[in-house]
N, C-alpha and C positions, 0 to 999 in steps of 0.2 A: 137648258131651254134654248129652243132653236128656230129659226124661222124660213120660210122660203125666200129665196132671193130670184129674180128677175132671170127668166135661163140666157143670159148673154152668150157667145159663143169665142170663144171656152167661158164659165165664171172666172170673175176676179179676186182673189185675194190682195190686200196691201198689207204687206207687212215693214212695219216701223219698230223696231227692238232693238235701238239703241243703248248701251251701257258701258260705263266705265270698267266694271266687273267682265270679265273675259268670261265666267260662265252665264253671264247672263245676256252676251249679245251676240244678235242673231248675224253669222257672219255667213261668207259665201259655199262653205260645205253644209249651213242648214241648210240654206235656201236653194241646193243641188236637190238636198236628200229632201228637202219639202216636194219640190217639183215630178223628181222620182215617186213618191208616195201618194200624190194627186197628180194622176197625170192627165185627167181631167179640167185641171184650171189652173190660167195665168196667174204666176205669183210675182208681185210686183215688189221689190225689196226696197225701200226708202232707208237714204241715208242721214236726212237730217231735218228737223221740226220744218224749214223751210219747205222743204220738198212735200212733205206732209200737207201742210197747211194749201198748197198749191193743187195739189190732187183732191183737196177732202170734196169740190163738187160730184166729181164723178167714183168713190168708193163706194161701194154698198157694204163691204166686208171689210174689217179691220182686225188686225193682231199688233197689240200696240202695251207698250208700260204705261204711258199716260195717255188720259185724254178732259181737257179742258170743257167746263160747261158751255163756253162761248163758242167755241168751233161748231155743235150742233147745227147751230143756224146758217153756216156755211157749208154745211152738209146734208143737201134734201135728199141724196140719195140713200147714206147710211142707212141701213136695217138693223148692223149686229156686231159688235165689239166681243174681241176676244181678248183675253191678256193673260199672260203666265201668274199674275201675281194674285196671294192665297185671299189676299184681305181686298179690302172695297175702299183701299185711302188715296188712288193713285188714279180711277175712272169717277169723274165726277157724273153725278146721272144726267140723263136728260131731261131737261127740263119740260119737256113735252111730253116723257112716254112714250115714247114711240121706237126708241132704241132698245134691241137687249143687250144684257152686258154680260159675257159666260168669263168667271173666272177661274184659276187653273185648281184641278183638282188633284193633282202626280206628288201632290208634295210629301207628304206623309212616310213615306217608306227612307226619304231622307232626313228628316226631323227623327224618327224614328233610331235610327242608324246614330244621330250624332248624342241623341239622348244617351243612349246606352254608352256612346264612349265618355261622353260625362260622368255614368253614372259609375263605370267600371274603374274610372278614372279615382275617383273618390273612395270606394268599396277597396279598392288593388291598393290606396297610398301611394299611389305613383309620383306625386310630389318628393314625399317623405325619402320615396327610392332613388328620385334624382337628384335629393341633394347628397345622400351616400354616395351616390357614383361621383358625382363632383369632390369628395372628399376622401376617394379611394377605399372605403369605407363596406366590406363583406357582413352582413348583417342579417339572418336569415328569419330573425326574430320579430323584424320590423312589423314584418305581414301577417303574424301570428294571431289580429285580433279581426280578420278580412273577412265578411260573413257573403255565403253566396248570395247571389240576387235568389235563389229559387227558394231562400227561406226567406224572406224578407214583402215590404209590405207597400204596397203606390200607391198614392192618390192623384187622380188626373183630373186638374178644374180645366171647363171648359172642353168638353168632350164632343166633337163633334168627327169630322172625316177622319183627321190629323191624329185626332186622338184615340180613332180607333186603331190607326193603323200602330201605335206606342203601346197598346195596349195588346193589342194581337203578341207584339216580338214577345213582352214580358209574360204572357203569359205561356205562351210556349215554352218558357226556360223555367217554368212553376210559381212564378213570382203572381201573390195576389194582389189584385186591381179593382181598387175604388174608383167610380168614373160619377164626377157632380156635372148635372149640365139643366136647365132650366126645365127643359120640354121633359123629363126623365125623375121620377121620383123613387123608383121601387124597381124589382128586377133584376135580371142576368141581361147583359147583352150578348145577344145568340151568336154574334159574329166573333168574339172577343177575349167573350168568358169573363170578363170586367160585372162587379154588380155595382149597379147606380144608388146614388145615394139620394135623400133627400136635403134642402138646403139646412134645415134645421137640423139635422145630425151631422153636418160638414166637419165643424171642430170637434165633437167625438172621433169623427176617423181621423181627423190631422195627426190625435192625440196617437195614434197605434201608426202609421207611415214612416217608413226609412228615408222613405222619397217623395217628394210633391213638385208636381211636375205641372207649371201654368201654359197654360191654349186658349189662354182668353184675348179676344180681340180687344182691340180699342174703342172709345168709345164714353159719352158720358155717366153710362151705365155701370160700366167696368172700372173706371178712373177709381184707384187709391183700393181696389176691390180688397188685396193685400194688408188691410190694417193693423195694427199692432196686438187687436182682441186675436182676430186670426192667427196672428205672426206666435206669439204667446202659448196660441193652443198647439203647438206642432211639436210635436216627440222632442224629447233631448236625443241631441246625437243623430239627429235628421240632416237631410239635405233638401234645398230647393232651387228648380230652375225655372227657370222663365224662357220661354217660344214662343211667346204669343206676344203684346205688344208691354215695352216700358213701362206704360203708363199704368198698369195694372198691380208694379210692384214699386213703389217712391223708391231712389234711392236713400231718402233717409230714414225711411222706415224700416231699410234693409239693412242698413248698417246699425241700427239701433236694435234692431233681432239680435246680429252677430255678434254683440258685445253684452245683453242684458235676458237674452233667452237660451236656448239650449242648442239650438241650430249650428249645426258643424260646418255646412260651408254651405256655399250655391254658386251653379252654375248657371249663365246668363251668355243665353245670343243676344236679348236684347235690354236695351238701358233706358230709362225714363228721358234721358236726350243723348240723340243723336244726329254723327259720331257724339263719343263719349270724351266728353273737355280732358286734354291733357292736365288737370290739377284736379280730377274725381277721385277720390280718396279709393274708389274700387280696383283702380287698375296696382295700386301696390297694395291689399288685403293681402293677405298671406289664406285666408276662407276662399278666395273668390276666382275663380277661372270666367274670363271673360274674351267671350266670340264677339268677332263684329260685324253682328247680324249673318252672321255666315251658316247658319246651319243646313241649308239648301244647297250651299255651294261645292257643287261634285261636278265631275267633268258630264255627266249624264245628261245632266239637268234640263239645257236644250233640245236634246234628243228625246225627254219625256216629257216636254212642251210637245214635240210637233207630234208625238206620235196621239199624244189624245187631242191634239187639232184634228189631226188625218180623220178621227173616230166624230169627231163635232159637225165637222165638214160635210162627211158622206151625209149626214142628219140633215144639212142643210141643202144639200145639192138633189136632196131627194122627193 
């Protein structure tokens, strides 16, 4: 959603994309190749909340990670918030309404990407293979029990952009896909080839899935969604991950799967807190491969921020 902004001459963009994360911040070759790609309008690069906070009178357009509900009222100009980031925890709204807030939509093809190396991860024994190599150890029998993704069987909660794009890779390689999402009870998805489930039949499909794969946001609705009836119904010899937020899978609901269900491992970008405490009993699981919060993080990432800017932008400038 987009809005007309005020024709200044050139339009302004501010951009504030500050991060610790090197893929995540916007340094002086985005903000070349921004300029290059709109050459149409001033892009103003802020280096720090101060600077920020000093300009918010005069931005009408912002690309920003955060943005405070209190700042609004020092910005009569603002129209329209962009941000790279997938979820709604980071843009507090306006308290007014009168702001839109576009968040990033590019993410998918990398969640996508880092699923699969999860999944292939677990499927291959690639553990099992690197403790052989550390033990010199030729052993060709290891992998002998490895079944392909193209016979095997997903279930994706929380199905939404994210998830179609996870579901598109798998089914291209034959792998069939369950896709549970509220608005969706029945049916094929025509983009995907995933067929939707309804809530009531969830735990029957957990019971047939090799892999369950979470895209559920945060949220009090979502909170502990993962319980142990769920946890319980999912295949022996399954795996699960979590991409969507922590709080959807407890960590001690996780490790009590791992120990008293059938669940063979999980892979986790993300953790019920985070960073994940140096004494969480996950980081030494021998089940558990854990990202931090990294599954977005490719050298690309910025470059398909601006480039569906560039596409937002012409919308706005039009």
């Amino acid at each position: 959603m987009t809005t007309t902004i005020h024709k200044t001459t050139p339009p302004r963009l501010h951009v504030y994309l500050v991060a610790d994360e090197v893929a995540f911040h916007f340094s002086a070759d985005h903000h070349q190749l921004l300029q290059q790609l709109l050459p149409g309008w001033e892009i103003i690069k802020l280096t720090s909340e101060a600077e920020l906070l000093q300009a918010l009178p005069e931005i009408e357009v912002l690309d920003t990670w955060r943005f405070d509900a209190s700042w609004y009222a020092k910005a009569p100009a603002l129209k329209q918030i962009f941000t790279p980031a997938a979820g709604h925890d980071w843009i507090q709204q306006d308290p007014d309404g009168k702001v839109i807030i576009s968040q990033g939509t590019f993410h998918g093809s990398m969640i996508a990407e880092t699923m699969l190396g999860l999944m292939l991860h677990f499927n291959r024994r690639i553990s099992a293979m690197l403790a052989l190599q550390q033990q010199h150890q030729w052993d060709r029998n290891q992998q002998q029990s490895s079944p392909l993704l193209s016979s095997q069987t997903v279930v994706i909660i929380g199905y939404g952009s994210i998830g179609k794009f996870c579901a598109r890779y798998l089914t291209q390689l034959g792998t069939r896909v369950y896709a549970h999402r509220r608005s969706c009870s029945s049916g094929i998805d025509p983009d995907s080839g995933a067929e939707y489930i309804p809530a009531e039949s969830l735990n029957d499909r957990l019971a047939e899935a090799d892999h369950v794969v979470l895209l559920l946001p945060g949220g009090e609705q979502t909170q502990g969604f993962m319980n142990r009836e769920r946890l319980k119904s999912i295949k022996t010899g399954a795996y699960l991950y979590n991409f969507g937020r922590g709080t959807t899978l407890p960590t001690a609901s996780l490790l009590w799967a791992l120990t008293h269900t059938g669940i063979q491992g999980a892979g986790l970008d993300v953790t019920e807190v985070e960073p994940l405490p140096a004494d969480s009993p996950l980081w030494d699981h021998p089940d558990v491969v854990v990202l931090p919060h990294s599954a977005c993080i490719f050298k690309e990432y910025m470059s398909l921020h601006i480039q569906e800017l560039r596409t937002l932008l012409g919308k706005v400038q039009a």
